[in-house]
N, C-alpha and C positions, 0 to 999 in steps of 0.2 A: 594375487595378481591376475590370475584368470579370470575370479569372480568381477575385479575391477574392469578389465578390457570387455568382458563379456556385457558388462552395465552398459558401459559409453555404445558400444553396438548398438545395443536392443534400445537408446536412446536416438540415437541419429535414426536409425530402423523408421521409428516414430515417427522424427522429424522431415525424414523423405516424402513418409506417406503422405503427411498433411500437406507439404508440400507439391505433391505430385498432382493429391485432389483438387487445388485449390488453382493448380497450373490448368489443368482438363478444362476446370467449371468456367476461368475466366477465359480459354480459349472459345470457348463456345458462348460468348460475348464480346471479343473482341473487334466486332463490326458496329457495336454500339459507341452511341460518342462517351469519349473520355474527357474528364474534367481535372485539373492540378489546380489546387491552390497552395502555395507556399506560407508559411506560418512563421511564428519565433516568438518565446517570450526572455526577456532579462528579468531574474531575480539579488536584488543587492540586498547585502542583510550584516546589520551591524550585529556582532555576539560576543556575549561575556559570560563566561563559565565562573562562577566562583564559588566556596565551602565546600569543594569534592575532596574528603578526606584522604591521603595520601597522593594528591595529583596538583600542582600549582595552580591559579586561577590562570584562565587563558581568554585573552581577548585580543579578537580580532575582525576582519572585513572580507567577506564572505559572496560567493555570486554562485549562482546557476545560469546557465545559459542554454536551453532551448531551439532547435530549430530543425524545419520537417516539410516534407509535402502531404499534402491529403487530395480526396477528391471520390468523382464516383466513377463506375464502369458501367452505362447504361441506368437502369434505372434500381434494379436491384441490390450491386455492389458495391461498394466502400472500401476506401484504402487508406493506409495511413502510416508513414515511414519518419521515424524521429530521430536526431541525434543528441547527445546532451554532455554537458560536462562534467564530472565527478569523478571518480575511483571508479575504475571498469573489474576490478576484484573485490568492491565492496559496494553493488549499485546503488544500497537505499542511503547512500554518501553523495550524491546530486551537485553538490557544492567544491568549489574548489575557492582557496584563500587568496586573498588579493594582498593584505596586509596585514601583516602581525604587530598587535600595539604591544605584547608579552615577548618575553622568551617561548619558543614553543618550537615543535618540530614543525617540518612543512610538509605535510603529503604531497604525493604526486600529482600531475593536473594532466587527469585522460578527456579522450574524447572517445564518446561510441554508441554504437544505436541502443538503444535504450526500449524501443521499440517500433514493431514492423507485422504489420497483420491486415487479415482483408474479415471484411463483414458480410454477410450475404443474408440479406431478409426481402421473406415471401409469406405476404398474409401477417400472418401472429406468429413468424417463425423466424427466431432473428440466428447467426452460426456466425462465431466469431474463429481464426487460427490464426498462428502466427507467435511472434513474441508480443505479449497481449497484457492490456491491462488486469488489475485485479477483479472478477466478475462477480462478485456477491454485492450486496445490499446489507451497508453498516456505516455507524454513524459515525464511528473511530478507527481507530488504524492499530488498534488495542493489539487483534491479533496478525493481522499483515498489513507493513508498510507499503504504503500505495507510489514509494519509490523504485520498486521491485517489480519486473516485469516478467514471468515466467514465459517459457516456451508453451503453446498448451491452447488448449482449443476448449471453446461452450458453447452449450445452445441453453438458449430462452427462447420459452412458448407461453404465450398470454393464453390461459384457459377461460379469460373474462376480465372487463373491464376493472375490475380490481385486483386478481387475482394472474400472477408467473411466475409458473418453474421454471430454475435453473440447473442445469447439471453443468458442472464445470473436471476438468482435467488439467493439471499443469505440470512442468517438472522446473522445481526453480533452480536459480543458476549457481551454479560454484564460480564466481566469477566469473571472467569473459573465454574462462577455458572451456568451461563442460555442464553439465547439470546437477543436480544431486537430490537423490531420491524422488518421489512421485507424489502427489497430491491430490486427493479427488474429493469435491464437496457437490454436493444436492441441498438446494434453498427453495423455500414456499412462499413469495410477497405477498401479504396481502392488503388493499388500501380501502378503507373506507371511506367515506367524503360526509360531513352534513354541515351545508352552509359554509362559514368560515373557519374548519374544524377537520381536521383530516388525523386519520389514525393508521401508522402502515406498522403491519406487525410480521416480523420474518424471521419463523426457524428454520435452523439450519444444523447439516452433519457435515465434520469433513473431517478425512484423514490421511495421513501422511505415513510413505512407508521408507521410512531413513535408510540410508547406504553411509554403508561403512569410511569408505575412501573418498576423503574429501580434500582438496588442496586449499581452499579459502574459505568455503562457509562452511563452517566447523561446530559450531555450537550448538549439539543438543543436535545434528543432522545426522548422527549415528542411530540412534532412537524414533523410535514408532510412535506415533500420537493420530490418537481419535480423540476430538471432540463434541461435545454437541453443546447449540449456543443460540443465541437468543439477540435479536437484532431488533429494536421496539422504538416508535416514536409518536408523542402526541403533539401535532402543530395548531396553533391559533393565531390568524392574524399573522405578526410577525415574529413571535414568539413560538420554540420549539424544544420541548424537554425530551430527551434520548436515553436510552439504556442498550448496552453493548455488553450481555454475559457469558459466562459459558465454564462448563467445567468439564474435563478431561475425565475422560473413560477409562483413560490407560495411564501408566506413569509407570519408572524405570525400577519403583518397588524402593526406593531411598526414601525414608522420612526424612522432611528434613527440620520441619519445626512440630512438637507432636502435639500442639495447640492447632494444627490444620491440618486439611488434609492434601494443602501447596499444588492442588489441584484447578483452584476457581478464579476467575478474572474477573472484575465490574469496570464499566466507567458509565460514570452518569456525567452526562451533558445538556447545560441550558441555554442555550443561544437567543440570541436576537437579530434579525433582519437581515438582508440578503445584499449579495452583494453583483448589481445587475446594469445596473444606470446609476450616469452622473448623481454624486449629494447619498448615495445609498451607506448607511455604515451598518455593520456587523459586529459582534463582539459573542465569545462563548466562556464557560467557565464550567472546567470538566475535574470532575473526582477521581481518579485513576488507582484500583488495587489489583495486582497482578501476580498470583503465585508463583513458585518456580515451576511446576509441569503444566501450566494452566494455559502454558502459548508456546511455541517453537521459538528458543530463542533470537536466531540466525534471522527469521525472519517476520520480528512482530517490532510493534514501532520505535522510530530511532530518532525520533526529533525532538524529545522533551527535555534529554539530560545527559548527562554523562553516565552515571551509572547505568548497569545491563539491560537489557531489554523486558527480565522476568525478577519475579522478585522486589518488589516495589510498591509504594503508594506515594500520592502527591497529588497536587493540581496544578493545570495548567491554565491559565485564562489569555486571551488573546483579544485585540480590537483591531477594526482596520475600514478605514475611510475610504469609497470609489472617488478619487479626483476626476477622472472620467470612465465612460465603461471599459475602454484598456487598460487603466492606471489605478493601480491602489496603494498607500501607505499604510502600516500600521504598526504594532508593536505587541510584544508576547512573554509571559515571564511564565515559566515552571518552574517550581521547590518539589523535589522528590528526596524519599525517605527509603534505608535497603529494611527489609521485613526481616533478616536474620541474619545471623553472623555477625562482624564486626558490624556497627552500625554509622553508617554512612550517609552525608547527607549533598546533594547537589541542586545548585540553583542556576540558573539558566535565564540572561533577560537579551531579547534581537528588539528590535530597530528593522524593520524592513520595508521596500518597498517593489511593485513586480511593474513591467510595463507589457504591454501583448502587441503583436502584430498580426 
């Protein structure tokens, strides 16, 4: 119990300083003009769950909803305060149900900031704090879903037109009560250009040092994990093939299939075309294998299936039309496969479409 109260301390501790700093830095631009632009996007998205071995199919009608202020403080600053819909105990859950065409249970339907941080760039030196997006450079959500917004501060420095470091700091959330354990990664970008032909190649370490007492994100957040990983992409034109690997340093000493070493993650990704202006379409189709120690359960991606977050293989492929530059439809199907144990299989097809303001 001491150990747990003494955590949440040496946490808020953190979260004072950063805030104190970042109180100081913009008071002594607060006679700069300020700028607010208000923002919002709606996500609808039709989904059908079906072949999850011991779990009914489940299909239903699905939304995210979006909305926030942004803007600058003078010329240096940046802000950005968002609220969003989903499970406030379980972030990287963004969506709440509108309609259930199954029997199914209904989760709750919260509302909560989701994020809230200021930017501060000078020269080639950009410093992000706050409750802050995910700050590395990858081409999937393999090992953190980009619905998850840690507390936690980074700096990027361009040391050259192709070439920045990243060091990053977060403590991610145990739901909207508290944080749980500590995260810190260092990433090297680097991009080369010739013609129509770009190559950006970006390793990275990061590790995470688990806390015992957790009330919501629970999985695998008791346990220590270093990895080191590999973030690679050749683009041409409007074609772009991706690789997102990485395998763990560490792991809890459990074999658990002795054909691996349930340590290493791949996804390979081939996409097509951006998604920018009216008539633009896009579509991807990724290979995904994921060990069990190879990612932090709790917090590696959550949008391709029902079964776990680790432990896995399948693909996903997805298409999606710009009806305007605010406006896209598309549609997305994953089949994923469990790697051991009972063997399990889930399939996953949305129907979606987002609009922006």
């Amino acid at each position: 119990m001491r150990k747990q109260v003494s955590s949440h301390f040496r946490h808020y501790n953190i979260y004072a300083v950063i805030i104190a700093a970042c109180g100081m830095s913009l008071s002594s631009v607060r006679a700069e003009p300020v700028t607010v632009s208000p923002y919002a996007s709606v996500l609808l998205r039709y989904e059908n769950d079906t072949a999850m071995a011991g779990a009914s199919d489940r299909e239903r009608l699905r939304a995210t909803v979006r909305a926030g202020i942004q803007g600058s403080i003078g010329n240096a600053w940046r802000y950005r305060v968002r609220v969003s819909t989903g499970l406030k105990n379980r972030q990287n859950v963004p969506s709440i149900t509108l309609y259930r065409f199954t029997e199914q249970g209904l989760p709750d339907k919260d509302v909560y900031v989701d994020q809230a941080y200021v930017e501060y760039q000078h020269d080639d030196t950009a410093f992000i704090a706050g409750k802050i997006p995910w700050q590395l450079t990858n081409s999937t959500d393999v090992f953190w879903d980009r619905d998850l917004h840690p507390i936690g501060a980074a700096l990027h420095h361009q040391v050259s037109d192709g070439l920045t470091l990243t060091g990053f700091w977060g403590a991610p959330l145990d739901g909207a009560s508290g944080t749980i354990g500590s995260l810190q990664a260092v990433q090297a970008t680097w991009t080369t250009k010739y013609d129509n032909t770009s190559w950006t190649f970006a390793p990275w370490l990061v590790n995470y040092e688990g806390q015992q007492h957790c009330q919501y994100a629970c999985k695998e957040t008791g346990s220590d994990h270093t990895s080191l990983r590999l973030s690679t992409w050749l683009s041409w034109q409007q074609w772009r093939i991706a690789v997102d690997a990485g395998h763990a340093l560490t792991s809890d000493g459990v074999t658990v299939d002795a054909d691996r070493d349930d340590r290493t993650s791949l996804a390979v990704e081939l996409r097509y075309g951006k998604l920018k202006e009216k008539g633009d379409f896009q579509a991807h189709l990724r290979l995904l294998h994921v060990e069990k120690f190879a990612v932090i359960e709790e917090f590696a991606q959550n949008a391709t299936g029902r079964l776990a977050t680790t432990n896995y293989n399948g693909i996903d492929v997805r298409a999606r039309y710009s009806v305007r530059a605010d406006w896209w439809v598309g549609t997305r199907f994953s089949h994923l496969n469990s790697l051991e144990g009972e063997k399990k299989h889930a399939n996953r097809f949305r129907i979606e479409t987002q609009y922006r303001w």
